[in-house]
TORVOTOR-192918 format. One record per residue (C-alpha): residue in three letters; x, y, z. Coordinates in steps of 0.001 Angstrom, whole numbers, padded with zeros to 6 digits, always signed. Example, Ala and Ser with C-alpha at 12.3 -4.5 7.8 and 13.67 -1.06 7.14 Angstrom:
2
ALA+012300-004500+007800SER+013670-001060+007140
//
This chain:
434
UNK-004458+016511-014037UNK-004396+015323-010588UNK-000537+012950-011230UNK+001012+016419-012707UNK-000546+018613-010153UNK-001959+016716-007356UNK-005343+018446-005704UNK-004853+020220-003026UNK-005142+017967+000729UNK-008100+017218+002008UNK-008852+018825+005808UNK-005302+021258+005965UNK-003113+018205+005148UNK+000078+020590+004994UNK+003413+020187+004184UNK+006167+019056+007304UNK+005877+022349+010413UNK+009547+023646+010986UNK+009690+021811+014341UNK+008725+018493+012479UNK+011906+019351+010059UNK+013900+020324+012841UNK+013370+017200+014804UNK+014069+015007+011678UNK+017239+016951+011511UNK+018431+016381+015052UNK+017104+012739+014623UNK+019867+012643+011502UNK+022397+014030+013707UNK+021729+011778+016780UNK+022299+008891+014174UNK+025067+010113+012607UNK+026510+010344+015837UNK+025660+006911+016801UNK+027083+005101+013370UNK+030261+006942+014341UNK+030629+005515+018059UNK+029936+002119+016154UNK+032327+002587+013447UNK+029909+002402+010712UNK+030281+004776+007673UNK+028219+007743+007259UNK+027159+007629+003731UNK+024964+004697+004437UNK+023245+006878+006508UNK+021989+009907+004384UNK+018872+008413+002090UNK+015967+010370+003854UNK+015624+010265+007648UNK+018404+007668+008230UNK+016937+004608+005843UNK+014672+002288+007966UNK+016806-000266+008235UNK+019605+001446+009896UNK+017791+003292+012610UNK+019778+003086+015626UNK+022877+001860+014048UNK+020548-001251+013097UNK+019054-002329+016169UNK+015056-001191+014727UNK+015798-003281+012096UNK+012475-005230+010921UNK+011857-008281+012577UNK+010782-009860+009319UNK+011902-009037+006640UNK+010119-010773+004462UNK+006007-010290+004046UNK+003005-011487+002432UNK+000647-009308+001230UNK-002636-010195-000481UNK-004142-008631-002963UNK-007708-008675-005183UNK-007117-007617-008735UNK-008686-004308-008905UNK-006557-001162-009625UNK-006129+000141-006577UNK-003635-002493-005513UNK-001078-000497-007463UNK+000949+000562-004790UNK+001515-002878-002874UNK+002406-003829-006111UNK+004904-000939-007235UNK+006092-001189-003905UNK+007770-004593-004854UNK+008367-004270-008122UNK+010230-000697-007917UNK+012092-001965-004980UNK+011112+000711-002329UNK+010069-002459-000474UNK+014026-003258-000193UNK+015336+000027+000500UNK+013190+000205+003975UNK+015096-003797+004607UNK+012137-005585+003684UNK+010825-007927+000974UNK+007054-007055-000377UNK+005868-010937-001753UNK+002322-009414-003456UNK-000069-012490-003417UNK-003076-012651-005375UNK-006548-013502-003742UNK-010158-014872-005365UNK-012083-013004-002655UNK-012251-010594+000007UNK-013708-013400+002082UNK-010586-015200+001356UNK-008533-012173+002161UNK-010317-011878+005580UNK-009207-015992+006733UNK-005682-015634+005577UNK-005071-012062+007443UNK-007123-014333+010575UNK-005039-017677+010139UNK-001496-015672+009770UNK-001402-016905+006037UNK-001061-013366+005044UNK+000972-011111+007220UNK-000842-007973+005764UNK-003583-007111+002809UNK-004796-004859+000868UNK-008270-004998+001976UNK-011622-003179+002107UNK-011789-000204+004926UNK-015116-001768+006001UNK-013795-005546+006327UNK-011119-004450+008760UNK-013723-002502+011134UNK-016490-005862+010865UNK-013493-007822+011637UNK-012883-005714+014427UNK-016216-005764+015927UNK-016946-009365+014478UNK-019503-008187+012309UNK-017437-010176+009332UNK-016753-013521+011018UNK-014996-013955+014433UNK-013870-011109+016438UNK-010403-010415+016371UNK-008422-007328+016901UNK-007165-005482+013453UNK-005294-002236+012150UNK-005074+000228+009581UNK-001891+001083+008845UNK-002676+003470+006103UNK-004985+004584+003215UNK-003774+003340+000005UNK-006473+005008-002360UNK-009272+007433-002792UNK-011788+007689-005500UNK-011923+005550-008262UNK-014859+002675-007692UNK-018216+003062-009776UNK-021948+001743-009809UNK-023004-000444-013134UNK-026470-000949-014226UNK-027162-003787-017122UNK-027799-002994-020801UNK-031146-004116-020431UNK-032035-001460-017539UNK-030783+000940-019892UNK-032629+000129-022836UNK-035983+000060-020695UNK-035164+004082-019949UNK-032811+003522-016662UNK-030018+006041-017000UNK-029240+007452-013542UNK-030822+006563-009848UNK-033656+008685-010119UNK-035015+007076-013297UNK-034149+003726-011480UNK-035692+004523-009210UNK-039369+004959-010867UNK-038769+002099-012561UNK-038305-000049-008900UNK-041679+001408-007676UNK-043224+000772-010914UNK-042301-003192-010954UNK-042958-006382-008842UNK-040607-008115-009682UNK-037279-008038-007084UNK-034266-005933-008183UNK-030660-007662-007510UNK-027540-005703-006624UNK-024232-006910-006236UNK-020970-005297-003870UNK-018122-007221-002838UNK-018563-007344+000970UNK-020943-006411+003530UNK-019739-004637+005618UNK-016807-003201+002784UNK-017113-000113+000757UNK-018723-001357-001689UNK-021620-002218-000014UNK-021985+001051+001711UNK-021292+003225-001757UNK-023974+001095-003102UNK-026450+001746-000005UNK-025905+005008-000092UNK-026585+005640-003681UNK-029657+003870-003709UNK-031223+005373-000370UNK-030125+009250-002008UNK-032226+007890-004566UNK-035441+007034-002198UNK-034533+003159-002799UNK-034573+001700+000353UNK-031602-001286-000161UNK-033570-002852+002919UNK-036053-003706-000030UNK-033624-005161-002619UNK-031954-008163-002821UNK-027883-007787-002304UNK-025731-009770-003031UNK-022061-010646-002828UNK-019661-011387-005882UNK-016070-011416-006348UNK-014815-008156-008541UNK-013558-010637-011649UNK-016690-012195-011819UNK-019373-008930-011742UNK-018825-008545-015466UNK-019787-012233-016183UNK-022899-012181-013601UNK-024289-008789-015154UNK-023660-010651-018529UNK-025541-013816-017840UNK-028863-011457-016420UNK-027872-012669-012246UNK-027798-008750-011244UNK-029441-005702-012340UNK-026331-003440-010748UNK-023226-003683-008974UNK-020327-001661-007010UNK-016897-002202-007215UNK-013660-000967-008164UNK-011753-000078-011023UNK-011649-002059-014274UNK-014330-003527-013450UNK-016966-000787-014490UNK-015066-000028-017644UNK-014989-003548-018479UNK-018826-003836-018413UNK-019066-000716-020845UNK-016356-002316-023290UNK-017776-005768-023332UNK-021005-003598-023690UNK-023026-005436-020952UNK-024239-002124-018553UNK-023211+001647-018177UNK-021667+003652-015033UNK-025188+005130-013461UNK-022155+007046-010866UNK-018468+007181-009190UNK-017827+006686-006136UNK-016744+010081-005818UNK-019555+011393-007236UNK-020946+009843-003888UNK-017857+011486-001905UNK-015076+013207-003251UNK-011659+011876-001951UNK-013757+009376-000130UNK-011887+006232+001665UNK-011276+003329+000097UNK-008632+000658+000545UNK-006272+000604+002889UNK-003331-001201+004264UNK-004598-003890+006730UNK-003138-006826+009304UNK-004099-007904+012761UNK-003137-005764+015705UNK-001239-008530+017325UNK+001241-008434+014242UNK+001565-004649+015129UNK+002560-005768+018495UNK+005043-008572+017679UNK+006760-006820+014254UNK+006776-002799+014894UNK+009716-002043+013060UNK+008625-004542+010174UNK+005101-003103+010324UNK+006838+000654+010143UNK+009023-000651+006962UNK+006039-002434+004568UNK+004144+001128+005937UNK+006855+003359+004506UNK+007957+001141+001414UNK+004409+001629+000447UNK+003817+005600+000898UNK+006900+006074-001364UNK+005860+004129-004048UNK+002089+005915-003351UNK+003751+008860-004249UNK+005512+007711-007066UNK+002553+007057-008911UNK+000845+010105-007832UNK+004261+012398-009162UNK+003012+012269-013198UNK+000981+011125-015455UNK+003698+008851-017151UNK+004167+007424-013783UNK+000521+006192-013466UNK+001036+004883-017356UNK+004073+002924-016268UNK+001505+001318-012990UNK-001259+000514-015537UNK+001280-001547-017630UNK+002301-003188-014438UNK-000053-004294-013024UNK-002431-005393-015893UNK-000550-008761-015950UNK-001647-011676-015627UNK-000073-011846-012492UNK-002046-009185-010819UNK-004936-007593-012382UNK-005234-009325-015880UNK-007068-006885-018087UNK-006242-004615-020989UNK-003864-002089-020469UNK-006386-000134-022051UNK-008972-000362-019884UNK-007245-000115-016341UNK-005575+003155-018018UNK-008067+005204-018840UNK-009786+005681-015797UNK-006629+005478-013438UNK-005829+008781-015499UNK-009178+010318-014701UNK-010455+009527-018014UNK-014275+008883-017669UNK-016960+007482-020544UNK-020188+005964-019327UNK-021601+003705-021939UNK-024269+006465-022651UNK-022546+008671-024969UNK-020732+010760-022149UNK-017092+011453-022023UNK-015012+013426-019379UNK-012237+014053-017433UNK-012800+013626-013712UNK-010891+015941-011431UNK-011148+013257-008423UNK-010454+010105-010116UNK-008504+007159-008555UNK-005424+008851-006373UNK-002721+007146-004623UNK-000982+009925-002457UNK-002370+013704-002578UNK+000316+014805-001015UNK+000060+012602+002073UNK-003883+013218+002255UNK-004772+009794+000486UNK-002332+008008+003327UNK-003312+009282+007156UNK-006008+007245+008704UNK-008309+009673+009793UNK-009835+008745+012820UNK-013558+010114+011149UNK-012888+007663+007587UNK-013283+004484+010114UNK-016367+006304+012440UNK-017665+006654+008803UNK-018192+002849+008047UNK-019495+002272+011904UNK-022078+004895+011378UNK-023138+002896+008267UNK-022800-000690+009877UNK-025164+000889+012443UNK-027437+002913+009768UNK-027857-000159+008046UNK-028376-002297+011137UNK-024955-004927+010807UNK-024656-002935+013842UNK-027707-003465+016273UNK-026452-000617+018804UNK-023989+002202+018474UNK-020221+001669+019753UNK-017625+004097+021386UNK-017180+005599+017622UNK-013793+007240+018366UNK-012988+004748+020777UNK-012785+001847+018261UNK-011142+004520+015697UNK-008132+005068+017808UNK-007574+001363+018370UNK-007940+000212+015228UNK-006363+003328+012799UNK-002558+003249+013984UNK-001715+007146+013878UNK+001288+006303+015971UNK+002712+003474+013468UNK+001577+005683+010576UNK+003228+008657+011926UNK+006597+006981+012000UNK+006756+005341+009209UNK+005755+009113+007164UNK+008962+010148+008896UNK+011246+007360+007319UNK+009477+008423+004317UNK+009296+012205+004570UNK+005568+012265+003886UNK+003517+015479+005650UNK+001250+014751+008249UNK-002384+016766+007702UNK-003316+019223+010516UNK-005693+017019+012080UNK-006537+013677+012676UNK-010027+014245+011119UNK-011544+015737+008119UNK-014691+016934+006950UNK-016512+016233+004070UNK-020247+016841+002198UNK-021726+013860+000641UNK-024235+013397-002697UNK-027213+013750-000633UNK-025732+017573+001119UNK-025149+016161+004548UNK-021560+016773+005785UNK-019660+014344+007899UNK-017065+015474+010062UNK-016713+012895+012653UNK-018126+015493+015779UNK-021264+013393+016191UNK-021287+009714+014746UNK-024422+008845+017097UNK-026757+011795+015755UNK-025361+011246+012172UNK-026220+007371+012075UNK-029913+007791+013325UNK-030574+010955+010649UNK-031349+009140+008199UNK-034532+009138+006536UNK-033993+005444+004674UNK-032383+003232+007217UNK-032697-000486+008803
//
């Protein structure tokens, strides 16, 4: 069970080297020595590495120290939200205000407008932002992971009861009809859209050849009910809600896709970076512990699901956001399992670090699936956009590892691995592209 025993991390994420330790030890000292010139007392000073807020005897204290950070109720907001609610937010001198959004297009004109100071917000939506691909240009970073795993595909009832099961039988039953097949994700250039793509093109359905659409995650359940979409992607309850209300069946995970794939992440505009580093280093670290948290047992992750099905955040059963956040799989076909990759939060730090190939990843899609018309400087935009150097310091004030590299690799459904070396050559291998 991945919250009792968390898998092991992906691409040599490892714990803290010696010199890492030793520097956070000599950073402790330094400190220790500093509150002492100032005449402040020492106790304050021993939570792990120092407590944000009293880093140089207070003078990287966060700039503001209250935050809004918006949220669409799917599961994997859990750790913005536990953040706040567990009061990790306060320990780090900051105050987490979780604030609950209709749509991720909504999410992207607050982060643009300053109306949210940070989101949690679709990987993809951060790098079309970026490359204004998703509205108007404007500069943006990624802070930090803040899930893997955990989203799903959903065909209708009536696919299923006209012999759809999985893509390949969807897939004869797209060449044998005239009719146009609808398919909904919650963004286009987010992950949703891409898991989707990707599934169907494994599959020998060109998505070029569909008709996609965008819906809100609430309101897939009630589209699929009504007969507006043969299949949709999104996140977690919102698959297991179709199966209970009995409206359509999980055709496949995300991770069946790819395992410990990228999926959320902790988002804001790089100009905020610029203008609030320390507060930007708190909401980063308040949020790894409480990642963790969740991650450290299974009666942790109950505890989230209770949270955060309130009204106030996700509003669904408890029920049905539990099961699967505990890797606890049925898929409205008679099948039952438990899934060793299902929604994680922290895996050991793995889940967290903003590997420079996860955002090359979406690019090479954007491009594959021409929202990009030519290829950019992959890495180039990667390293602007993921902050390694704010993530890195705000794993110290939490005492989260740091993986062995700042990229992973990774084989997806259809066998080809993606490691980051050459975005360029992966984008154009396609056989099904735009």
């Amino acid at each position: 069970m991945k919250a009792a025993s968390p898998p092991p991390p992906a691409s040599g994420a490892q714990t803290i080297a010696t010199s890492q330790i030793n520097g956070i030890d000599q950073r402790r000292r330094a400190l220790l020595g500093a509150s002492a010139a100032a005449g402040l007392g020492a106790l304050s000073l021993m939570d792990p590495l120092i407590r944000a807020t009293a880093w140089a005897a207070g003078s990287d204290a966060p700039e503001k120290t209250e935050v809004k950070i918006g949220f669409i109720p799917l599961t994997d907001c859990a750790s913005v939200v536990m953040a706040s609610v567990l009061g990790f937010d306060k320990k780090h001198g900051v105050k987490i205000i979780p604030t609950k959004e209709a749509s991720w297009a909504g999410v992207r004109e607050k982060l643009t407008n300053g109306d949210l100071d940070f989101a949690h917000v679709l990987y993809g939506l951060i790098y079309g932002m970026q490359l204004g691909l998703a509205g108007a240009q404007q500069d943006m970073a990624v802070l930090m992971g803040l899930n893997q795993n955990g989203q799903g595909i959903t065909l209708s009832n009536q696919l299923r009861e006209a012999g759809v099961i999985d893509g390949e039988s969807l897939a004869r039953k797209i060449a044998g009809d005239k009719r146009p097949y609808t398919f909904a994700h919650t963004f286009p250039t987010g992950t949703h859209a891409m898991w989707l793509y990707y599934w169907l093109a494994s599959h020998g359905i060109d998505p070029g050849k569909t008709r996609n659409v965008t819906v809100p995650p609430p309101q897939m359940v009630a589209n699929m009910r009504i007969g507006n979409v043969d299949g949709y992607c999104v996140g977690e309850p919102w698959n297991a809600r179709a199966i209970i209300d009995k409206v359509g069946f999980s055709a496949a995970t995300s991770q069946d896709i790819w395992v410990d794939h990228p999926e959320k992440v902790l988002g804001t505009r790089a100009n905020f970076v610029a203008s609030h580093p320390h507060t930007v280093r708190a909401v980063t670290a308040a949020i790894l512990e409480a990642s963790r948290w969740i991650d450290s047992s299974p009666d942790n992750l109950r505890k989230t699901a209770e949270t955060i099905a309130a009204k106030s955040y996700v509003n669904a059963n408890v029920g049905v956001i539990m099961g699967r956040m505990l890797g606890q799989y049925e898929n409205g076909l008679g099948k039952s399992w438990s899934d060793a990759h299902a929604m994680r939060f922290h895996g050991e730090g793995a889940v967290n670090f903003p590997y420079l190939s996860d955002g090359m990843w979406f690019l090479t899609q954007h491009k594959r699936w021409g929202i990009l018309k030519e290829h950019p400087n992959y890495r180039t935009v990667a390293q602007q956009v993921n902050r390694i150097d704010t993530y890195k310091e705000a794993a110290a004030a939490a005492n989260i590892a740091l993986p062995a590299s700042e990229s992973r690799s990774s084989k997806l459904l259809d066998g080809v691995v993606w490691d980051g070396s050459d975005p360029a050559g992966y984008a154009d291998g396609f056989v099904i592209k735009a």
